[in-house]
C-alpha positions, 0 to 999 in steps of 0.5 A: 610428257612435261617436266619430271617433278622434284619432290618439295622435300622441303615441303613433305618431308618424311619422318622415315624413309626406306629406298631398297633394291627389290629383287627379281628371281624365280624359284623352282619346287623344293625336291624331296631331300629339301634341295631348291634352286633359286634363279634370278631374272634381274638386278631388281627395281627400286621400291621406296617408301616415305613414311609420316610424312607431316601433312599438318597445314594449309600448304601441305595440304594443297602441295599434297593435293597437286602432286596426287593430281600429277600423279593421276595414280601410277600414270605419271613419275616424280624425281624422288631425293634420297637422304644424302647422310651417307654421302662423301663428304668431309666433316669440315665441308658442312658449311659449303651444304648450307643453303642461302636465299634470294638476295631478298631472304625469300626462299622459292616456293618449296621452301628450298634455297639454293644450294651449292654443289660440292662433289665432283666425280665424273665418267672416265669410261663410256657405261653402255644400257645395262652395263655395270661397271664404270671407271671414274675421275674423283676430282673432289670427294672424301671417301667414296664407298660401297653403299653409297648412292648416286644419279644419272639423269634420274636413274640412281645407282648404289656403288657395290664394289669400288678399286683405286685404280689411282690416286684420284681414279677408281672402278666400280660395278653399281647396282642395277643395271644402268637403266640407260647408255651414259657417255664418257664425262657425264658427272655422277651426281653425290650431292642430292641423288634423285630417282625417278619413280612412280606411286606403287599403287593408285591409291597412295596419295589418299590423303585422310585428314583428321578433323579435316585438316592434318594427317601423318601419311606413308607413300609407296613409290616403285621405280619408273623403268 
């Protein structure tokens, strides 16, 4: 496969979006007195939406259309960026999250800038395949939380629980499952967390165009596992 795409989210930028944990689990009947067991199999996948995303001129339009052929449905997967509000970085860092330009002013194709990176944590421990836990080096970060996100490779992750184990190290266990064994060193990406997912159905990227020339899309998207 060629390279896995970013999403030009400088391009097809989503009025809402969603990214959620969709659980697996498996319930029994329901006895008599009302009593039911309810037995989960996994973690759960990820599941995202992009909603009104504005598809409103002559580059939307034609980025949108590459994608759709990239996709070919639910064939192909995309890196998806996920919102980096909630991250942990200081107040007084938002200067250092400031895109710049070519030295010619010119911005790449997306539109997008270059942009520096600003957290840094990295792996202390080895995570094995489907390990949930990882002890962590915070070398520059605010105030790493629970709720919060962050990639490996592609594959995102939100911390559940998080111990200082010192001053600049801490455990945590991470939802799901670490879809892939992560040696010790590899660099947890806070910044601009990405997940790799593909389309939901094959009909997501249908693009109606009102008057033939603009629309307001949603696309469902359903991690590539």
């Amino acid at each position: 496969m060629a390279d896995i795409p970013l999403w030009p989210i400088n391009v097809l930028s989503p009025r809402e979006f969603a990214i959620n944990l969709a659980p697996r689990s498996l319930a029994g009947p329901t006895s008599v007195s009302g009593v039911g067991q309810v037995v989960s199999s996994d973690a759960g996948i990820w599941k995202a939406t992009y909603a009104g995303i504005p598809v409103t001129d002559r580059q939307r339009v034609l980025t949108w259309r590459s994608l759709s052929e990239w996709a070919e449905g639910r064939l192909n997967p995309f890196l998806l960026p996920i919102t980096n509000f909630y991250q942990p970085y200081a107040p007084e860092w938002e200067a250092a999250y400031k895109t710049v330009p070519h030295s010619d002013q010119s911005p790449f194709s997306d539109r997008g800038e270059y942009r520096s990176r600003v957290i840094n944590v990295a792996l202390l421990s080895n995570i094995p395949l489907r390990g949930t836990t990882a002890n962590i080096a915070i070398i520059t970060a605010h105030d790493i939380q629970p709720g919060q996100h962050f990639s490996i490779g592609g594959r995102l992750y939100r911390i559940r629980t998080l111990q200082m184990t010192g001053e600049n190290t801490a455990t945590i266990t991470f939802r799901p499952p670490a879809r892939e064994a992560v040696v010790a060193g590899a660099e947890l990406e806070f910044d601009q967390p990405v997940c790799r997912m593909r389309l939901a159905s094959d009909s997501e990227m249908d693009l109606p165009l009102d008057y033939g020339r603009w629309s307001f899309p949603t696309v469902n998207f359903i991690e590539d596992v």
